[in-house]
ROLO-912053 format. One record per residue (C-alpha): x, y, z; residue number from 1. Coordinates in pm, 1 decimal, padded with zeros to 6 digits, always signed. Last residue first. Example, Ala and Ser with C-alpha at 12.3 -4.5 7.8 and 13.67 -1.06 7.14 Angstrom:
# ROLO-912053
<pt x="+01367.0" y="-00106.0" z="+00714.0" num="2"/>
<pt x="+01230.0" y="-00450.0" z="+00780.0" num="1"/>
//
This chain:
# ROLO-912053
<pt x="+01439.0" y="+01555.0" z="-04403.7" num="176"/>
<pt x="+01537.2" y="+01337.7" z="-04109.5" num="175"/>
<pt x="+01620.5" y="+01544.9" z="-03805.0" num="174"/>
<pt x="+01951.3" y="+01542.8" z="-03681.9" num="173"/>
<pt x="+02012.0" y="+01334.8" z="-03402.2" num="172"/>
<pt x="+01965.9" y="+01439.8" z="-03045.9" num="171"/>
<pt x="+02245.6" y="+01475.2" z="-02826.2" num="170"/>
<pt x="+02203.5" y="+01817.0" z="-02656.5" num="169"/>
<pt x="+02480.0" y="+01924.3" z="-02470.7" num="168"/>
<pt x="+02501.1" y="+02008.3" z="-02063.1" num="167"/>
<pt x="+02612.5" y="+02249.8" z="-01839.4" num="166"/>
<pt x="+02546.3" y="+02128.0" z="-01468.2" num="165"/>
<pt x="+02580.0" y="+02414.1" z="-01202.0" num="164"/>
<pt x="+02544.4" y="+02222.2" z="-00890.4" num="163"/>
<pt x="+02487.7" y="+02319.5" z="-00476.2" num="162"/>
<pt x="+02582.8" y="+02146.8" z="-00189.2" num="161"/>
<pt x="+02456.7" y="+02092.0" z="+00147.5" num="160"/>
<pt x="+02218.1" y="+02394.8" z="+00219.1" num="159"/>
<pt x="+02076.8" y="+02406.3" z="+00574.6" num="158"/>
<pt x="+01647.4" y="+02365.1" z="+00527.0" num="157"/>
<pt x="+01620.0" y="+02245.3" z="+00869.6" num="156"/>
<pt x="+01429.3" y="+01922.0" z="+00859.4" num="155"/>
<pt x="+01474.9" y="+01905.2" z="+00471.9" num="154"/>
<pt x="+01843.5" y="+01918.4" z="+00459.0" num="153"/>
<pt x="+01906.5" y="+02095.4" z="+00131.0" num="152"/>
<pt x="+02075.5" y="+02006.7" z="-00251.7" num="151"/>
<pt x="+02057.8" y="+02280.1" z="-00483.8" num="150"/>
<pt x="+02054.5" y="+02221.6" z="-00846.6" num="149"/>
<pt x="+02098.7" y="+02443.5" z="-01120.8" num="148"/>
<pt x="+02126.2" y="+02387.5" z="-01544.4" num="147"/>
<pt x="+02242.5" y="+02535.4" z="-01805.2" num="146"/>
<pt x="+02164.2" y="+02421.9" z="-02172.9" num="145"/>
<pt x="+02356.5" y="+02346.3" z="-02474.8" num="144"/>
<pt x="+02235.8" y="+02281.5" z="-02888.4" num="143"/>
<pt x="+01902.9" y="+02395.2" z="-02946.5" num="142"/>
<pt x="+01873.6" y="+02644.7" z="-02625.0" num="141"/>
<pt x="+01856.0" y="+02599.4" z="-02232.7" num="140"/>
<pt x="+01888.7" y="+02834.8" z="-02022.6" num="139"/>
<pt x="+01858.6" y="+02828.2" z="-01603.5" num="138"/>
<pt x="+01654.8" y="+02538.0" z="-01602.5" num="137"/>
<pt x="+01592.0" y="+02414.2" z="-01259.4" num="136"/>
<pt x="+01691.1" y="+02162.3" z="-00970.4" num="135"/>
<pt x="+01584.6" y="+02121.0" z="-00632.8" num="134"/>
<pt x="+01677.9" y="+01870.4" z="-00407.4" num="133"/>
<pt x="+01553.8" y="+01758.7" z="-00071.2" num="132"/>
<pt x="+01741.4" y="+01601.3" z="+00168.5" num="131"/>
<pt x="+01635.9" y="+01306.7" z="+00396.1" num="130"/>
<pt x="+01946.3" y="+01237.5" z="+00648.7" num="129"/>
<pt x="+01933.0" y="+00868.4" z="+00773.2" num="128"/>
<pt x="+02358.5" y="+00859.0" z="+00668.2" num="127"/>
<pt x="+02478.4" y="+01238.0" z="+00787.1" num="126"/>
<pt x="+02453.7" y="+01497.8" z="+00502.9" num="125"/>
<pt x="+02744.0" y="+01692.2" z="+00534.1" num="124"/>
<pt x="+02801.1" y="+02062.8" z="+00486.5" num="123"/>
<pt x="+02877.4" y="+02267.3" z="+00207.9" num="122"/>
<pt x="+02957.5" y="+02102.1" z="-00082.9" num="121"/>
<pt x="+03021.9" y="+02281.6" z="-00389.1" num="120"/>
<pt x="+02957.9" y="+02102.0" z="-00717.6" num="119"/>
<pt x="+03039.4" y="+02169.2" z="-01106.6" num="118"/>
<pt x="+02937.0" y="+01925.6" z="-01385.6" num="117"/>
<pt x="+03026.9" y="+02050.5" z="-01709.5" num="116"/>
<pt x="+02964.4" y="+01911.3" z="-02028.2" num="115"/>
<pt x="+02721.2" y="+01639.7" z="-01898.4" num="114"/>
<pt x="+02529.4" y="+01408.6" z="-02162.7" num="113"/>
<pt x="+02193.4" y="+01509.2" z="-02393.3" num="112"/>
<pt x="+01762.2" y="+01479.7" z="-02189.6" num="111"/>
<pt x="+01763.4" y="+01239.7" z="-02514.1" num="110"/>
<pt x="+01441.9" y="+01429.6" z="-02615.9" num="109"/>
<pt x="+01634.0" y="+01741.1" z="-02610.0" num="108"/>
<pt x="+01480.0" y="+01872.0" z="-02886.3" num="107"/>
<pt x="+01438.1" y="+01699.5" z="-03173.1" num="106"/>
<pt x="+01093.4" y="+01517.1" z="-03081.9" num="105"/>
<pt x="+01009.9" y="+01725.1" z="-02756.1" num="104"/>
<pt x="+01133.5" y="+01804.3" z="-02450.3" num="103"/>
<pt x="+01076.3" y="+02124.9" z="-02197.8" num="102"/>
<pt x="+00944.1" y="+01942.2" z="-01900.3" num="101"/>
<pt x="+01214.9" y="+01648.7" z="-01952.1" num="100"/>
<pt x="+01476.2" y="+01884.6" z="-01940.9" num="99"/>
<pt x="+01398.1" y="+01930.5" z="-01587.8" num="98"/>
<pt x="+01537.6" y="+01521.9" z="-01497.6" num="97"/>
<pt x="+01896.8" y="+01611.2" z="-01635.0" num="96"/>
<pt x="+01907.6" y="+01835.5" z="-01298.3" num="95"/>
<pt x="+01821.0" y="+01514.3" z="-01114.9" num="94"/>
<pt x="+02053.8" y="+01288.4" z="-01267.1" num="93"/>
<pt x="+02357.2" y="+01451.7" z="-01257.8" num="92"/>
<pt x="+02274.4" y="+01626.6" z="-00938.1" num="91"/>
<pt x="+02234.5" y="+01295.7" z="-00768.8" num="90"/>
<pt x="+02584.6" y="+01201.0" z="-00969.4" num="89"/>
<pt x="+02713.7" y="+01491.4" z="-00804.0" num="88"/>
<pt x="+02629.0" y="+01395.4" z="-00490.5" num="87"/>
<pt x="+02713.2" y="+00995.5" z="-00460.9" num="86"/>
<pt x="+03069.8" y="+01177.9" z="-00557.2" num="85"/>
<pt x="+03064.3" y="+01380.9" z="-00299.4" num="84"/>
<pt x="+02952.2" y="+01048.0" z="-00088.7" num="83"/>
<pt x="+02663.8" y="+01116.5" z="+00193.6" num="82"/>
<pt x="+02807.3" y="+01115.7" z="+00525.0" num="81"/>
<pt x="+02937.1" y="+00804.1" z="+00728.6" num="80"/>
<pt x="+03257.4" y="+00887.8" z="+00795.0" num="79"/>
<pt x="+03359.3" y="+00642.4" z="+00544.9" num="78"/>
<pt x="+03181.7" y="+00789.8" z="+00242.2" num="77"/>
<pt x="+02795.5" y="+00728.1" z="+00192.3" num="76"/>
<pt x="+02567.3" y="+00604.8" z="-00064.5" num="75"/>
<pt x="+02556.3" y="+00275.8" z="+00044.5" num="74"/>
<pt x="+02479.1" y="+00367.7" z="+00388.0" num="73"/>
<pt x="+02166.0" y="+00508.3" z="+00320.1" num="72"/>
<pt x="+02060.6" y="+00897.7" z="+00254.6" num="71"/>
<pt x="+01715.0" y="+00935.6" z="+00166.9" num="70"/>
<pt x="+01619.4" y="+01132.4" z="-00128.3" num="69"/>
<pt x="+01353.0" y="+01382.3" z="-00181.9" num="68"/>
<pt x="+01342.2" y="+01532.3" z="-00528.0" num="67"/>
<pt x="+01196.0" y="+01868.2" z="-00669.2" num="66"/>
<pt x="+01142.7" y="+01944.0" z="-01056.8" num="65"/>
<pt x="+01202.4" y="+02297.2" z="-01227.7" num="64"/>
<pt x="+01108.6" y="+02470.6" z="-01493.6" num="63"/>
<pt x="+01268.0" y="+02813.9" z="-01542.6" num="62"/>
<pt x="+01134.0" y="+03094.8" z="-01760.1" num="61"/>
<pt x="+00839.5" y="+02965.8" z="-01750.6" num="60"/>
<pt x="+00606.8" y="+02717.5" z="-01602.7" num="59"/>
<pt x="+00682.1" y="+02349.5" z="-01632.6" num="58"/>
<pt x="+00650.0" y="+02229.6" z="-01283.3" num="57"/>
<pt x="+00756.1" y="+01923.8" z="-01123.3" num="56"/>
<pt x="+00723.9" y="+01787.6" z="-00780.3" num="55"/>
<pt x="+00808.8" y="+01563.9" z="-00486.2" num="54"/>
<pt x="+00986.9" y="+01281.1" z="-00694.8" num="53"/>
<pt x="+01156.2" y="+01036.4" z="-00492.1" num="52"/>
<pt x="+01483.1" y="+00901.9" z="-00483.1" num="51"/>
<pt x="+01520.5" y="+00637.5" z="-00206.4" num="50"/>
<pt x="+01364.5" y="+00399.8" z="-00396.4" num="49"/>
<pt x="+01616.5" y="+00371.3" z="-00605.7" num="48"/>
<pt x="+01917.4" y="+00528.9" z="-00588.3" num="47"/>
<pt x="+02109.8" y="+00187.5" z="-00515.0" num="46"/>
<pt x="+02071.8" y="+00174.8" z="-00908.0" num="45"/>
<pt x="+02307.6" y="+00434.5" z="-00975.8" num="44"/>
<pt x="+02572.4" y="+00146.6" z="-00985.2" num="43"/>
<pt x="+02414.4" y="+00038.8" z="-01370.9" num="42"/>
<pt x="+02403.3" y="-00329.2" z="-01334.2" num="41"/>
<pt x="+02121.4" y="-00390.3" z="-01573.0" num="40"/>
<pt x="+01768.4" y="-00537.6" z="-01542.6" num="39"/>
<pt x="+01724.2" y="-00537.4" z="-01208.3" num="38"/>
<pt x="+01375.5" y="-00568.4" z="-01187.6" num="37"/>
<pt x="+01435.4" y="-00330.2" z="-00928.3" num="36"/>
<pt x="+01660.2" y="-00066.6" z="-01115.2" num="35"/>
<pt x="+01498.3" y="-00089.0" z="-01409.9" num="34"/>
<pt x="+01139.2" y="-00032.4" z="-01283.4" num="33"/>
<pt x="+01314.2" y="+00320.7" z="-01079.7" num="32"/>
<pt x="+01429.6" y="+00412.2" z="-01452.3" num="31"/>
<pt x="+01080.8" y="+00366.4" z="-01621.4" num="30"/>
<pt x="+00899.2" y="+00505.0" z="-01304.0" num="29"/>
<pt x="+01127.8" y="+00851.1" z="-01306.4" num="28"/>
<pt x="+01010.0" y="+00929.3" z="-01712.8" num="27"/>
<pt x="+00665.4" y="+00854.2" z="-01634.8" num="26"/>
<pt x="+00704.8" y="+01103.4" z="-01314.8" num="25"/>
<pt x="+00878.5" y="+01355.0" z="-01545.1" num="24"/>
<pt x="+00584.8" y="+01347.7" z="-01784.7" num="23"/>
<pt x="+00298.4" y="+01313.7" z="-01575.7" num="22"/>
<pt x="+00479.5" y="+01630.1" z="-01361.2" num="21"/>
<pt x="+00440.2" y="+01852.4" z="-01680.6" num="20"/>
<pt x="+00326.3" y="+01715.5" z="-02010.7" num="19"/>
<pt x="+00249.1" y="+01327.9" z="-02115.4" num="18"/>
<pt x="+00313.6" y="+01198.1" z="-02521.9" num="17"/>
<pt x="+00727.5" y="+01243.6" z="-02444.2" num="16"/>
<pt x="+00640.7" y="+01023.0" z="-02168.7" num="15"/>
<pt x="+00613.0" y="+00770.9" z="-02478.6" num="14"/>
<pt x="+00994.2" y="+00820.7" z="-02535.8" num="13"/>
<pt x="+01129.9" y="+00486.1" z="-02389.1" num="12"/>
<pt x="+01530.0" y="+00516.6" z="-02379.5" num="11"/>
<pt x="+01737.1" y="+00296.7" z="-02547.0" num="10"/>
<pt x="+01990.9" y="+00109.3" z="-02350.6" num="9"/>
<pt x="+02347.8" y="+00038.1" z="-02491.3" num="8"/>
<pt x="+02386.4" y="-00342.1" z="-02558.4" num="7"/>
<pt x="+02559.1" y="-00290.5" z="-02928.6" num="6"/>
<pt x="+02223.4" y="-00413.6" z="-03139.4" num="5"/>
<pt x="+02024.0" y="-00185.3" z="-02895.4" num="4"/>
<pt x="+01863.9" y="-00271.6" z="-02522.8" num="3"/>
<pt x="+01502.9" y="-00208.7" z="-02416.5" num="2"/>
<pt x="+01350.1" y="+00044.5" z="-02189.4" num="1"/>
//
C-alpha cells in the first residue's frame, strides 16, 4: 500500500489476480504489514496480530470468511470486556473482508464504505477471550450490498453480538 498526492492510502489490487482464501489472505497480509511496520497511525492497528484469518470460501449464494481474534486489554472497556465500539469496528472490517471473494475490476474492488452499521451485543467477551467471527454476503449487487457477521466465544460457542453492515460500492466509473 502506498500513499496518494492528498496522503489517503491506496489500496494494492494484485489480490484481485488470487481467488478464494489466496485472495482474502493477500488482502489480510497487506493490512497486518501496515500495522507492524507501522506505517500509519490508523487506531485499528492494535488489531493486529490478534486478528486471524481461519477461513474463506467463495461458494454461492453467500461467501463467507471466518476470523479468530484475541481479546487484549487495549481493546477493552473499563470492566475489562471487549469495547462495543472495538466490536463494531471488528465487524466493520471483517464483514468488508467477504467482498473480497466476489471482487473484480469495477466491482467492488474498493471492498466501498459503511451505510449502515447495526450491532447487538449479547454478552461480554472478557479480556483473554478468543472469539470467532463469521461474516457473509447476504446480497450484494452493482451499487449496495448486505452484509452479516456474528461474533461467538469459541470455547463455548455463546453468541456475543451480531452485525448487519449495509454498505455502498465506491468504485469509479469505468473508463469508456
Amino acid at each position: 500500500m502506498s500513499k496518494d498526492k492528498s496522503g489517503a492510502w491506496e489500496h494494492d489490487q494484485d489480490y484481485l489476480n488470487l481467488k478464494g482464501e489466496a485472495r482474502v489472505r493477500a488482502l489480510i497480509e497487506t493490512f497486518s504489514q501496515k500495522a507492524i511496520n507501522k506505517e500509519d497511525e490508523e487506531w485499528t492497528n492494535s488489531f493486529f496480530p490478534n486478528l486471524k484469518l481461519v477461513s474463506a470460501s467463495d461458494e454461492q449464494p453467500h461467501p463467507k470468511v471466518l476470523f479468530s481474534f484475541t481479546v487484549e486489554p487495549q481493546h477493552c472497556n473499563r470492566l475489562n470486556n471487549l469495547h462495543g465500539g472495538c466490536t463494531a469496528t471488528l465487524f466493520d472490517f471483517c464483514t468488508s473482508t467477504a467482498t473480497v471473494l466476489v471482487s473484480k475490476p469495477g466491482f467492488w474492488q474498493y471492498l466501498g464504505v459503511s451505510r449502515t452499521l447495526n450491532t447487538t451485543y449479547l454478552r461480554p467477551a472478557p479480556v483473554g477471550t478468543e472469539v470467532l467471527i463469521e461474516c457473509d454476503i447476504l446480497q450484494i449487487g452493482a451499487k449496495m450490498a448486505t452484509l452479516r457477521g456474528v461474533m461467538k466465544r469459541k470455547d463455548n460457542g455463546a453468541v456475543v453480538a451480531v452485525c448487519e453492515h449495509g454498505k455502498v460500492n465506491i468504485d469509479p466509473a469505468p473508463k469508456l
